[in-house]
TORVO-462876 format. One record per residue (C-alpha): residue in one letter; x, y, z. Coordinates in steps of 0.2 Angstrom, whole numbers, plus 5000, padded with zeros to 4 digits. Each point is the difference from the previous one (the first is absolute). Layout:
N
aXYZ...
//
This chain:
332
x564346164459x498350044991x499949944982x499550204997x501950075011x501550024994x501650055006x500550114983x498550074988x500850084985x498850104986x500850024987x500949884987x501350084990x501949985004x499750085017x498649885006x500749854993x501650005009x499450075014x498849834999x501649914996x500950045014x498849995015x499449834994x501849944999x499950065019x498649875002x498950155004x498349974994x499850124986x498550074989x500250114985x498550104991x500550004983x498850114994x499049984984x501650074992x501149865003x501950054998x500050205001x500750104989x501149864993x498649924991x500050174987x501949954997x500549924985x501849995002x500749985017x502150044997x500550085014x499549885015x501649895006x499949804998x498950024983x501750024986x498949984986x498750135004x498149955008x498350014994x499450095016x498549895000x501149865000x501250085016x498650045012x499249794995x501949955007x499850125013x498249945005x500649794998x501450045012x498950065014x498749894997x501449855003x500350065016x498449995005x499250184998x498450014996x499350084986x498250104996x499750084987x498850145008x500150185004x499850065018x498450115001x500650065018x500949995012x500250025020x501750045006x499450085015x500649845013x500449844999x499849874992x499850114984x498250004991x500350004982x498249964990x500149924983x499050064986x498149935002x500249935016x499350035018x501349915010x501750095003x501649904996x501150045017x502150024998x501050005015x501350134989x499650084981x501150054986x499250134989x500949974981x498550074991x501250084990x499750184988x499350024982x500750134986x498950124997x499349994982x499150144989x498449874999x500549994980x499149854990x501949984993x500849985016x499049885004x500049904987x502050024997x500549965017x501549904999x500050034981x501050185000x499150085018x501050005015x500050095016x501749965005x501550044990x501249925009x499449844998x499650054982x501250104992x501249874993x498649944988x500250184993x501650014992x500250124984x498150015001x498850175004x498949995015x498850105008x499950055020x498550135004x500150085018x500850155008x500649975015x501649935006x499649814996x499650074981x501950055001x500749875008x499049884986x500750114986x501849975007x499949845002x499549974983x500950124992x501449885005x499449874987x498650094988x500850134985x498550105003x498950045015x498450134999x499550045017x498250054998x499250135013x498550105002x500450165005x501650104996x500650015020x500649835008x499749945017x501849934998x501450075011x501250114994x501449894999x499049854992x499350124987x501650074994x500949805000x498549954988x500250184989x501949984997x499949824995x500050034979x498849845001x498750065007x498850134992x498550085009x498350014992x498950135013x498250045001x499649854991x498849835007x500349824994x498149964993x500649824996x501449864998x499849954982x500449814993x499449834999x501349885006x501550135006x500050195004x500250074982x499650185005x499050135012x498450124994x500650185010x498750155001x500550175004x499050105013x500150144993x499949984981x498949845002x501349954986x500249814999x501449894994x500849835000x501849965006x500749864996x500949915013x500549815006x499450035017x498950085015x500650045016x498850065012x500950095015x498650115008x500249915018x499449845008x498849965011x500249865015x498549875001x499750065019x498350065001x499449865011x501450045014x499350194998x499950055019x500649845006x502150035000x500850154996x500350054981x500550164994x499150144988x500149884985x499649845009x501749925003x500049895015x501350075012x501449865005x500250075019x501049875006x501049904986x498549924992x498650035015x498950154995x499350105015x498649835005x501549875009x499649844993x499750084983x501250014986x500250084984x501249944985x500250064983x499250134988x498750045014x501450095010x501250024983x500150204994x501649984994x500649814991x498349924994x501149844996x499449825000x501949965007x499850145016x498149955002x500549815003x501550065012x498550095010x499149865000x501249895007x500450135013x498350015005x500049825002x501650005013x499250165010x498149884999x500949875007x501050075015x498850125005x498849865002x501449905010x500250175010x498149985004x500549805003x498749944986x501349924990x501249925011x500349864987x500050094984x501949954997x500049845008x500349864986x499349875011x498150114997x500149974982x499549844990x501249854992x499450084983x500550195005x501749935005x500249934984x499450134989x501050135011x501849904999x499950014981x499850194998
//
């Protein structure tokens, strides 16, 4: 096999890629992944990981996805730190180009685990808070919130379903919208209105997240008025929609309206050989737990679809693997 092919290319490098990396390399498939220049996804904005099984005490997310990284790597994966500038997906071997260079890496199967951003207002504060009080997941959040006032600006279902969840830990949550009608259904509308912790401020726009070190408060502007005033709150949950990292795959495997690979077959999007795991195919959970489930999924369906096409005949044959993969594999 050319230094250049691979059995299993993987972009993408947050819980999703890695274990799909994990798992095809434990099959002795010869595996690549593209990190990306944003190593580690989303989890790399994380403080506090709580809720991911195995971690009792909590996880720096930073510190999860370098366990999640050394377990791959242990197994033989190969790591790049690069993004992929295009892509061929139009036969086999696949043509994926890394950024800056001319000659193509070639995968005999891909998983996509490019995973999906929060959409953010573009606020200095946001930035600069992330982590620190900002948050685009409430879920994983929430917990941190108890007897606390937060924050959540949208008006759409997500907004409601934020609101809920925090209402669940926060005494107080001010869901912030810019015009008076939600795009919210019906039903989601009237659960967020009937829960006597959470308020409605309308017409109004977040201008900026205020504080130094933690979220000590919001700037609001009317847009009517033009009327200005600071809330003070202990945290900032944006929950305007996200949006999946899949802009390179764009005409190459079928996605819906908002970009969202479809999973056509288990994990295989419409392109056979092609596979896609995690937040790029997510509407729904956004979770690191179901994104490495994905990616282990997409692993399995890599690897015997590529036995189907009788390219990886040996994958699960212990006699492939080295004396030191035995080793490592027997103390798991």
């Amino acid at each position: 096999m050319s230094d250049r092919r691979y059995d299993v290319v993987i972009v993408g490098s947050g819980p999703a890629g890695y274990t799909a990396a994990l798992y095809a390399a434990r099959a002795n498939l010869k595996t690549l992944v593209f990190q990306g220049f944003e190593l580690g996804g989303q989890l790399m904005l994380t403080s506090d990981v709580e809720n991911y099984p195995g971690y009792r005490d909590g996880v720096m997310g930073p510190d999860m996805m370098d366990d999640f990284e050394a377990q791959a790597v242990r197994f033989g994966a190969e790591m790049r730190p690069e993004n992929v500038e295009r892509v061929d997906l139009s036969e086999r071997p696949f043509r994926l180009w890394p950024e800056d260079e001319d000659e193509p890496v070639l995968a005999s199967s891909v998983v996509i685990a490019t995973g999906a951003k929060a959409r953010w207002l573009g606020l200095p504060g946001e930035e600069r808070l992330m982590g620190k009080g900002v948050s685009g997941c409430a879920t994983c959040d929430a917990f941190f919130y108890k007897g606390k006032k937060v924050a959540v600006v949208g008006g759409g279902d997500t907004a409601m379903e934020e609101a809920g969840v925090l209402a669940k830990f926060a005494d107080e949550v001010v869901l912030i919208h810019r015009r008076e009608e939600f795009r919210a259904s019906k039903i989601m509308l009237e659960r967020a209105r009937n829960n006597p912790k959470i308020s409605f401020l309308t017409d109004t726009v977040v201008e900026d997240v205020l504080g130094d070190n933690a979220v000590e408060g919001v700037r609001v502007k009317n847009v009517n008025t033009g009327e200005e005033q600071t809330l003070a709150v202990d945290g900032f949950f944006a929950a305007i929609g996200h949006v999946p990292a899949t802009g390179v795959f764009e005409g190459q495997v079928a996605m819906d309206d908002g970009g969202y690979v479809f999973q056509v077959d288990h994990t295989m999007t419409s392109v056979p050989g092609v596979f896609a795991a995690g937040d790029v195919s997510d509407t729904r959970y956004r979770q690191a737990v179901t994104a490495a489930g994905d990616g282990c999924r997409a692993a399995i369906d890599a690897e015997r679809w590529l036995e189907e096409q009788g390219e990886a005949e040996d994958a699960e044959d212990p006699a492939v693997w080295t004396a030191e993969k035995e080793r490592d594999a027997a103390n798991l």
